[in-house]
C-alpha positions in Angstrom: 0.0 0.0 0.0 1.4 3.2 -0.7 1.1 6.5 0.9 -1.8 7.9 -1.1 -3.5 4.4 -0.7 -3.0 4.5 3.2 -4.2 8.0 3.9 -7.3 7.5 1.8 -7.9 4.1 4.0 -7.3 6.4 7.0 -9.9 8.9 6.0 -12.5 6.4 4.8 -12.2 4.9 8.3 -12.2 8.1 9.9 -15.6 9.2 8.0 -17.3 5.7 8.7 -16.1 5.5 12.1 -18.1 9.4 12.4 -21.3 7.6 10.4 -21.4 5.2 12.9 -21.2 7.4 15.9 -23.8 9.6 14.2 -26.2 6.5 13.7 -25.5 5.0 17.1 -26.7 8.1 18.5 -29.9 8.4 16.4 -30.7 5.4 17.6 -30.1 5.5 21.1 -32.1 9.1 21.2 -33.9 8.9 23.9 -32.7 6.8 26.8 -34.6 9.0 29.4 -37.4 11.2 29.9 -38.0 13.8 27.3 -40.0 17.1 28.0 -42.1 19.2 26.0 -42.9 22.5 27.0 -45.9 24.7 26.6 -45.6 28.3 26.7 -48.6 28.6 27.1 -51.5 27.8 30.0 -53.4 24.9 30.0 -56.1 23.9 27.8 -55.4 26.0 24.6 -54.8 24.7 21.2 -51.3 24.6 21.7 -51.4 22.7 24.9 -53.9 19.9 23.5 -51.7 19.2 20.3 -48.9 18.3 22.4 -50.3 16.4 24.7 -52.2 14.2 21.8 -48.5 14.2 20.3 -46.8 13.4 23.6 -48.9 10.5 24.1 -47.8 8.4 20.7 -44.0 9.8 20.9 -44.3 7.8 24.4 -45.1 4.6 22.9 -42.8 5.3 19.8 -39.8 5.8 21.7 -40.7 3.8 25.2 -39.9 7.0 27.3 -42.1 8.9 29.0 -43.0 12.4 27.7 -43.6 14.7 29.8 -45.6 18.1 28.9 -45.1 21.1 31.3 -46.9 24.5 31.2 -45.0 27.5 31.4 -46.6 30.6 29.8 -46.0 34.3 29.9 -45.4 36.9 27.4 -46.9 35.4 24.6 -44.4 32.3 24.8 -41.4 35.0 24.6 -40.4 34.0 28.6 -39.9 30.0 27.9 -38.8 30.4 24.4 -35.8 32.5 25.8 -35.2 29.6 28.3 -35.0 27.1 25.3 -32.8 28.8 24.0 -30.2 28.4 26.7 -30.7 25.0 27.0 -28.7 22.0 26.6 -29.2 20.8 22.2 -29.9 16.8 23.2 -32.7 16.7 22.8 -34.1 16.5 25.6 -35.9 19.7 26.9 -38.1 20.6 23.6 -41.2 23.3 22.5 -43.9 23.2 21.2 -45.5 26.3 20.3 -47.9 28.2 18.2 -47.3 30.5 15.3 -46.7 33.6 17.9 -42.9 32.2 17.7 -42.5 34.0 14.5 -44.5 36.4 15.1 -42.8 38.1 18.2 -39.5 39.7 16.9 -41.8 42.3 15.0 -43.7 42.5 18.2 -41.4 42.7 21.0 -38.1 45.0 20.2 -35.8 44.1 22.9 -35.9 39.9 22.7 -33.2 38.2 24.6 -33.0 35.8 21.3 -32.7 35.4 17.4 -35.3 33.9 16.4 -34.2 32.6 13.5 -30.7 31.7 15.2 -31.3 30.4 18.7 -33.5 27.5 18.1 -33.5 24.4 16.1 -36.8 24.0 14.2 -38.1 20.2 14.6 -41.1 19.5 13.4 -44.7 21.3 12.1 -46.9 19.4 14.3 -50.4 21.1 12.5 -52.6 23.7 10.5 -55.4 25.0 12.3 -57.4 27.1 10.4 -59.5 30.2 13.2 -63.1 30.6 13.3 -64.6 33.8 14.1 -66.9 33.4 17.4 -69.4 35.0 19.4 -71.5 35.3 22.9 -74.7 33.4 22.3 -76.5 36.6 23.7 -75.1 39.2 21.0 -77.9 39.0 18.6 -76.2 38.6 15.5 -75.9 34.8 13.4 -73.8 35.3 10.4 -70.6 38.0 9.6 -72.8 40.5 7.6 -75.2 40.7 11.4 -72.0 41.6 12.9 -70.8 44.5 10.4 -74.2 45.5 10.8 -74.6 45.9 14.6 -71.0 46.8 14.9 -72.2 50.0 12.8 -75.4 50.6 14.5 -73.2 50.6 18.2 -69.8 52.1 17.9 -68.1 51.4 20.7 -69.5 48.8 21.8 -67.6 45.5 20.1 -64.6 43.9 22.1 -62.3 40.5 21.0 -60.3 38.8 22.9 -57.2 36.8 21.7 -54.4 34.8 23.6 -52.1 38.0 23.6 -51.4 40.8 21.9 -49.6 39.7 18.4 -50.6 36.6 18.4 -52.4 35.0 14.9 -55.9 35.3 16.3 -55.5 38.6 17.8 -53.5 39.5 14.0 -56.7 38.0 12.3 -58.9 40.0 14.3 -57.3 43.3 13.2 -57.0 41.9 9.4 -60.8 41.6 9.8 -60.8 45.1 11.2 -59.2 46.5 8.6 -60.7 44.3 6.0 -64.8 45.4 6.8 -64.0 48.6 8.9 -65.2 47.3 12.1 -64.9 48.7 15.2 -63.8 46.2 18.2 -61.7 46.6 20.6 -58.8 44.2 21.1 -58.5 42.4 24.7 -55.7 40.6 25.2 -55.7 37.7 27.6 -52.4 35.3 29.0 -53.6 33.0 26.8 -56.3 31.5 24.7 -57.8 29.4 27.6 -58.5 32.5 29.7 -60.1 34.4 26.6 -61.8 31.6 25.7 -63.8 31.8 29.6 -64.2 35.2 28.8 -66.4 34.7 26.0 -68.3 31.8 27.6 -69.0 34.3 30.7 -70.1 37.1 28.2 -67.3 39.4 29.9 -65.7 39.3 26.0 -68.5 39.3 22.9 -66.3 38.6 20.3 -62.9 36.1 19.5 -61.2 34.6 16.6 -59.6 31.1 18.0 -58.3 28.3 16.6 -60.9 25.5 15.9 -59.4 23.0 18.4 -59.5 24.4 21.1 -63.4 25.6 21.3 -64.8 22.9 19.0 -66.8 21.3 21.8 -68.4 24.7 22.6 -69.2 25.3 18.9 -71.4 22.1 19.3 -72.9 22.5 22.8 -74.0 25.7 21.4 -71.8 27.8 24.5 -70.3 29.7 21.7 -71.7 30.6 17.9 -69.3 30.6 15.3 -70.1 32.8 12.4 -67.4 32.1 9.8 -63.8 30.3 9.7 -60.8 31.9 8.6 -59.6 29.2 5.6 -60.6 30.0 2.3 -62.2 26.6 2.2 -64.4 24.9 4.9 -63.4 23.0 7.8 -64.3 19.6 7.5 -64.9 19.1 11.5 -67.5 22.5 11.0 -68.8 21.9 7.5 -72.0 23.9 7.7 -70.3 27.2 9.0 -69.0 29.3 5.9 -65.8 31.3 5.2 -65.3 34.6 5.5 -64.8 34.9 2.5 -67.6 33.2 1.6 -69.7 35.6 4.3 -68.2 38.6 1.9 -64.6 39.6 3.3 -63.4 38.6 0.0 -60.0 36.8 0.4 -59.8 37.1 3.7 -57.1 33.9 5.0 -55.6 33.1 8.0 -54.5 30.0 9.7 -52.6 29.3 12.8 -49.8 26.3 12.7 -47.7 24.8 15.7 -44.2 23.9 15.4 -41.7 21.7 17.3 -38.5 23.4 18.1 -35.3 22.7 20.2 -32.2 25.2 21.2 -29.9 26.2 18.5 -27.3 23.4 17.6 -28.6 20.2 17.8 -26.8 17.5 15.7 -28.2 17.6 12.8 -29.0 13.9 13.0 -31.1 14.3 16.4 -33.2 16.9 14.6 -33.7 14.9 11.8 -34.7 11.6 13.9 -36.8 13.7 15.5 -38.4 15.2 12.9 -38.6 11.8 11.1 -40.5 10.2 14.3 -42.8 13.3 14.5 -43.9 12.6 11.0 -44.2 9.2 11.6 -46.7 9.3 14.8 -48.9 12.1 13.1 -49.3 9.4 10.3 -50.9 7.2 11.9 -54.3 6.9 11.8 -55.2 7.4 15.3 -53.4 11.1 16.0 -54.9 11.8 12.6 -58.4 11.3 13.6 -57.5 12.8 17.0 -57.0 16.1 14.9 -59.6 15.9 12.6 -61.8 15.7 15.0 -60.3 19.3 16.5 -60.2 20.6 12.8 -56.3 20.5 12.6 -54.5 18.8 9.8 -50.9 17.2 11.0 -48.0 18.6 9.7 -45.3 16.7 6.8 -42.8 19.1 6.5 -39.2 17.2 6.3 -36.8 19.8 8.7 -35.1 21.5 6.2 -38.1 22.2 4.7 -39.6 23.5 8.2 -36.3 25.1 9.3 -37.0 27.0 6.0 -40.6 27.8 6.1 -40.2 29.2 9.9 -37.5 31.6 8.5 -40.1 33.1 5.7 -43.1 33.5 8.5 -40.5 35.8 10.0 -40.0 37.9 7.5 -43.9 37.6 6.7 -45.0 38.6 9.7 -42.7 41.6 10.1 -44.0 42.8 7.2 -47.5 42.3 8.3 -47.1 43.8 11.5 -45.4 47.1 10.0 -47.9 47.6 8.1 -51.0 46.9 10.8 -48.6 49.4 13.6 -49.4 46.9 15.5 -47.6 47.6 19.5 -48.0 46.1 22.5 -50.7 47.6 24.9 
């Protein structure tokens, strides 16, 4: 063997010897506990996707998964602790489309959004549905407009925080028709959502899973979703576009993240066994029935996509002067 021959055979060992530790360590992710943190309170949208998900990851991976609460500033206060966490894996988020929303909102961020997290997994599309108090006498969108216009003044909504989706829906809607409401924010959607269901609040936009069981019991009306086509789970409410806000779309998604570099490996096991779970035909029923559709993006492809709702959003935002109140 001569010299070229034996430092090729060298680094051929050295990059299989790396392949193997790489693979070894996929698939020995995860040997302990792995937690999943909410930043949000209990009982929102966010909050019941993750424990649906954390339930199937738990048989997947024959680990518990633990999901923990831990809200506050529209996710800002957690995210900035994941982001000083230890990459392995093991201490994760799952959160709701406020992630990429925040930098525009909140100017002094501890973090980079697009820098100090790993982006797993999109977990699901939910598409909003605009709701109201049983006792505000109006059934469809145009009744709204209408009494809106006939008591200035008078219209609140609620959302889980200021700059969140629903509350940026809200004002889209606003802006779209010319109603007048004013904007409530809440600590989260769960709060709002009691709001509404103690008529303190006449108005919210919300995201179908969470108040779907109220929708039926006929606690809350819904008067419209946000998608430009129906929801399957509410087929015989229209769209708002449909109502005549012509064009009017917004939906909310929920992503999986992790702190900023994680083997690229871990994430994509991760993301791989994500996938694989919200596949199945049980967590896909499990969402249907909430009117959210599980996510398939690969982790490039959602490492990408996050990056572009940043810069969406910013842009959206700048244009609504939307501030904190």
């Amino acid at each position: 063997m001569n010299q070229r021959q034996a430092k090729f055979t060298r680094w051929a060992v050295g990059i299989g010897m790396a392949l193997s530790v790489g693979a070894a360590m996929g698939q020995a992710y995860p040997s302990q506990a792995v937690k999943i943190n909410v930043p949000f309170p209990p009982g929102g949208t966010t909050d019941i996707l993750a424990r649906q998900l954390a339930v199937e990851l738990a048989t997947k991976w024959a680990q518990p998964v633990v999901v923990e609460n831990k809200s506050g500033a529209s996710g800002t206060i957690y995210s900035e602790q994941l982001a000083r966490s230890t990459p392995d894996g093991y201490t994760l988020m799952l959160t709701a489309t406020h992630h990429v929303i925040n930098p525009a909102i909140y100017k002094t961020l501890r973090y980079d959004t697009k820098t100090a997290f790993t982006p797993l997994a999109e977990v699901a599309s939910v598409p909003s549905v605009l709701l109201v108090n049983p006792a505000l006498p109006v059934k469809n969108v145009q009744e709204l407009l209408a009494y809106g216009k006939a008591h200035p003044g008078k219209l609140s909504f609620g959302s889980a925080g200021t700059g969140g989706a629903n509350h940026l829906s809200g004002e889209l809607l606003k802006s779209m028709t010319g109603l007048e409401m004013l904007h409530v924010p809440y600590k989260g959607a769960a709060p709002a959502l009691t709001d509404l269901l103690g008529g303190q609040i006449p108005v919210m936009v919300d995201s179908i899973t969470g108040v779907l069981q109220h929708i039926k019991s006929g606690k809350v009306r819904a008067l419209a979703v946000t998608s430009l086509k129906r929801s399957p789970v509410l087929p015989d409410v229209p769209t708002l576009d449909e109502s005549g806000v012509k064009g009017f779309e917004a939906t909310s998604w929920f992503g999986l993240y992790g702190p900023a570099h994680m083997k690229p490996e871990l994430a994509n096991k991760i993301n791989t066994d994500v996938r694989e779970v919200l596949s199945t035909a049980k967590l896909r029923a499990l969402f249907l029935e909430q009117g959210a559709e599980p996510g398939t993006m690969t982790q490039p492809q959602f490492a990408k996509f996050v990056n572009s709702e940043v810069d969406k959003w910013a842009k959206v935002i700048a244009t609504a002067n939307v501030k904190l109140e």
